[in-house]
N, C-alpha and C positions, 0 to 999 in steps of 0.2 A: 203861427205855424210851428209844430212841435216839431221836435229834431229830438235823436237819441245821439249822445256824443261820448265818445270812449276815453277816459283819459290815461296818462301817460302811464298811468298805474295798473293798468285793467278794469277799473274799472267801466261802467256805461253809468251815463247819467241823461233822466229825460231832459230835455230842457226847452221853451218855449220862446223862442225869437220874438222880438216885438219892434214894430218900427215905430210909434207914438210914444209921442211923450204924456204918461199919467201918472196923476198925482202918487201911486203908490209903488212907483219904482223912481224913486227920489235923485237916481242918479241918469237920469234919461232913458234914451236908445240903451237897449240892452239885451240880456238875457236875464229870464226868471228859472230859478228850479224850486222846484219843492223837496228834493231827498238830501236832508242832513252831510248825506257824505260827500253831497260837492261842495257845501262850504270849508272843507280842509282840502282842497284837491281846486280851491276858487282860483288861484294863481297860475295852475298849470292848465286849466281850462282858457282862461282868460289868453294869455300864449299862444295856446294852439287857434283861437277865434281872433287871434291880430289878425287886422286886413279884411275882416269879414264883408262881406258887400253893404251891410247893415252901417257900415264904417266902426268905429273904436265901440269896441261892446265891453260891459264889464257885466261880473255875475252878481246878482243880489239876491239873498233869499225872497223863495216867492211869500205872496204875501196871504196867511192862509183864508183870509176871508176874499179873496177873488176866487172864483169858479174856473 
């Protein structure tokens, strides 16, 4: 399920929710992005998605050979 999310910066970032655990999101349940500029902006995303209904999300770059 894709989601765009705004962070505290102005920025928006896409980012794609996932409930499964797969191999190439090493840190579980999470969220993937693929634009560069939410790995400097990871921490104040991660913040704003406490509590998520997904439970404890953290952000991991996406992995680029997944589609």
């Amino acid at each position: 399920m894709a989601k765009i999310l705004r962070g505290l910066n102005g920025r928006e970032y896409p980012v794609e929710l996932q409930a499964d655990f797969t191999p190439h999101n090493r840190f579980g349940d999470g969220v993937r992005t693929n634009t560069p500029a939410a790995v400097e902006s990871r921490a104040v995303l991660a913040r704003r998605l406490r509590g998520h209904a997904l439970g404890p999300v953290r952000l991991v770059p996406k992995d680029p050979a997944q589609p």
